[in-house]
N, C-alpha and C positions, 0 to 999 in steps of 0.2 A: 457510872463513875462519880456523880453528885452524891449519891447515897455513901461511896465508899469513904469520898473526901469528910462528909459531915459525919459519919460515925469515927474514921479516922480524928476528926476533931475534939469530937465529943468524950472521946475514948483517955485523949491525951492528957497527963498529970499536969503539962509545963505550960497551957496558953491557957490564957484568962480575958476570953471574949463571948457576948452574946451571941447565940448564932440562931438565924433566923432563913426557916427552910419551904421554900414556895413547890410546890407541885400539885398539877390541875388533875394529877390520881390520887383521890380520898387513901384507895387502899395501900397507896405505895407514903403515903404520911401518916399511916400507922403506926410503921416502926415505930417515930419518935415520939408516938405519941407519951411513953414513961421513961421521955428523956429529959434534960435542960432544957431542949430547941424549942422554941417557938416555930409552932408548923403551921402553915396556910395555905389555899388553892389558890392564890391572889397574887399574881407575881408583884403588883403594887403595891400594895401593904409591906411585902418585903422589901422591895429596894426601896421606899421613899422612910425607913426606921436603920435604916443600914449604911456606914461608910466606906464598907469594901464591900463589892458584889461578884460572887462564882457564879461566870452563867456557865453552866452544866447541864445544855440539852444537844438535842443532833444538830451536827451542822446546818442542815439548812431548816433550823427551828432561831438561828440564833438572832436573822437579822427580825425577826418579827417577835421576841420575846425581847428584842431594846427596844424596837417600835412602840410597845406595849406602854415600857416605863421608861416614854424616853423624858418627858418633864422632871425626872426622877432624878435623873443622871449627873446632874450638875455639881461640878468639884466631888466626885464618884471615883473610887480604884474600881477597874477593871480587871476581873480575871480570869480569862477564858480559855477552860478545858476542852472546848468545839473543837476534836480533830480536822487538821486540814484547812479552816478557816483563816485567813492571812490579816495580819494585823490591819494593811491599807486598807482592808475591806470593812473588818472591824470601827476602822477611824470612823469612815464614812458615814456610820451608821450613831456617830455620836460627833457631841460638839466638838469645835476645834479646841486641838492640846489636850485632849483626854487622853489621861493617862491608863498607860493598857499592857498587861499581864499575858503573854502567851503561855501554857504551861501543857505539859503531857506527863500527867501521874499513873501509873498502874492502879490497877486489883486490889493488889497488898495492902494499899493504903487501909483497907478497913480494919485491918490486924494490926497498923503501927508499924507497918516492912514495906511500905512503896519507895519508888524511887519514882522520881522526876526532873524531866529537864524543864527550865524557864527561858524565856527571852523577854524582856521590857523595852520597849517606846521610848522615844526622845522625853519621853513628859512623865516619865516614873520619879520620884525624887528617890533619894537615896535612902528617905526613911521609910516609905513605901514600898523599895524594893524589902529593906530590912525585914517589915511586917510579915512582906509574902514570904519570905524567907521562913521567918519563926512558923507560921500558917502550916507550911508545906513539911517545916520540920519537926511540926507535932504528930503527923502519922507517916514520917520517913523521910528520906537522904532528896533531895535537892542539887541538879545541877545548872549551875548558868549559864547558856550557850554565848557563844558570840557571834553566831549569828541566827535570823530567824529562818533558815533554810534549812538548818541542822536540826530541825524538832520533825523534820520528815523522816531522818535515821533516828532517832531517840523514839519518834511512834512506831517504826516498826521492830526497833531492837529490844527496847524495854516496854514501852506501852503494850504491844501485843505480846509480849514477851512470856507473862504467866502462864499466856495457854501451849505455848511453843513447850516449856517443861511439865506443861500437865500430861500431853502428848505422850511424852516420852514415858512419864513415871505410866500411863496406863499402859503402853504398850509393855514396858519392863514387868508390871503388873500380871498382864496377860501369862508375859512369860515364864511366870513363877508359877502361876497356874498350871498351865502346859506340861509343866515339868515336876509337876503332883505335891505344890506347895497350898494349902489352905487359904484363898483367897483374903480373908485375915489377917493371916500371916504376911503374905505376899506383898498386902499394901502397908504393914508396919515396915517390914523390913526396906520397905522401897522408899516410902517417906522420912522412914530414918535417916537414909542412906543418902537421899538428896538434901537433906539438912544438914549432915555432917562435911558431906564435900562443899557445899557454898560454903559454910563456916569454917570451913577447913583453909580456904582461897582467901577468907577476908581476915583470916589470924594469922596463918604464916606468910601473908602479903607475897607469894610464889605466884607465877604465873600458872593457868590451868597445865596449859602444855608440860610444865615443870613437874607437877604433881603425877600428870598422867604419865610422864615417863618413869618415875620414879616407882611408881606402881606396876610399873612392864617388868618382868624378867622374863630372860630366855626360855619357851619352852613351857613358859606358864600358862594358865587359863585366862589371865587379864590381855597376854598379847593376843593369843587364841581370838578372843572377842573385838577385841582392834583390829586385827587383819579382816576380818570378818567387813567391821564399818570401812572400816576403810576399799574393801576390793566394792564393797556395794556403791560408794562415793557419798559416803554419809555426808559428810560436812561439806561439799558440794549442793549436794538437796538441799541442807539448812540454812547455807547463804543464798542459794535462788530463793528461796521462800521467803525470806531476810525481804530482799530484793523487791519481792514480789506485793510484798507490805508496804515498802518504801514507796515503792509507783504509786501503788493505789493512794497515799496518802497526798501523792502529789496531784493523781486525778482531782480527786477531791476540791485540790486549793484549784486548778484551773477551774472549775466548774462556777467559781464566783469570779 
């Protein structure tokens, strides 16, 4: 996700900031190496040259990479993409009144198409929220929860969310195979196909349901294939699974 956000950044026409990228794998700070970034194995050298800091490792990496650079931290934005990791927990691990950034971006971000929800700390200022704001909306859509419990449904709806429709486009994929289309073929028409329905959803602002029914006629092939998901309890499985995201993200936060 660190890598998606900094090329998401890097990528962006409309922010105008340094960006400075710490990682203890050589090969994985190669990408940047014929980028703007400033890249380093040295989490200190990064945060002690930097005003806003994304920590972007695994959850239980995080409380030991502030450890690391905690002399560092002082009058620091914090911004932390660590699924599941709870702000209180986060506090603790920095001085009092540090201000601290919850956030759960997707995948897409590295193409300029994430979405993300946020939550801030009693000690974000308003021009720091602002910041993170422009940050998040230089490689995509940002939403502000009002609370920090709701970033447990935001990681499992939208955070895992990319691979929930990658799923499906392979399986539709397969299908086309199946049924003697050129593999090819199969996945233009299919990536097509899922480009134009989300674009379709965020131009004539219709609900899905709205579109899907409008797309049904009596007797046609499109209901054919809905009776179908439906007698199987398709959207049933896709909200347990939903669901099933959601828990885990909550394991997660009990675990600290």
């Amino acid at each position: 996700m660190g890598s998606a956000i900094a090329h998401g950044m890097l990528n962006a026409d409309t922010l105008d900031v340094s960006l400075i990228i710490a990682d203890p794998n050589l090969n994985k700070l190669e990408h940047f190496s014929k980028t703007a970034a400033i890249a380093t194995n040295d989490n200190t050298v990064a945060v002690q040259n930097a005003d806003t800091i994304f920590v972007a490792v695994k959850p239980h990496d995080v409380q030991s990479a502030l450890k690391q650079c905690a002399e560092h931290l002082d009058d620091k934005l914090i911004v932390s993409v660590a699924a599941g990791v709870p702000l209180e927990q986060i506090e603790k691990w920095l001085r009092p009144n540090a201000p601290v950034v919850r956030c759960m971006p997707n995948t897409p971000s590295l193409i300029g198409a994430g979405v993300a929800g946020a939550f801030a700390n009693l000690y974000v200022t308003s021009d720091q929220k602002e910041f993170v704001n422009q940050i998040m909306q230089s490689f995509g859509k940002v939403v502000w929860l009002s609370s920090e419990d709701q970033l447990h449904a935001v990681t499992a709806l939208s955070g895992s969310g990319p691979a929930y429709f990658f799923y499906i486009m392979e399986a539709m994929i397969q299908a086309g195979c199946n049924l003697g289309l050129e593999r090819t073929i199969a996945e233009r028409l299919v990536v097509e196909t899922a480009y134009g329905a989300a674009n379709m959803v965020r131009e004539t602002q219709q609900a899905p349901q709205t579109l899907k029914d409008q797309a049904e006629t009596p007797g046609g092939t499109t209901i054919a294939a809905m009776t179908s998901l439906d007698n199987d309890n398709v959207q049933a499985a896709i909200a347990t699974a939903i669901e099933k995201a959601c828990a885990r993200s909550g394991k997660i936060t009990e675990e600290f």
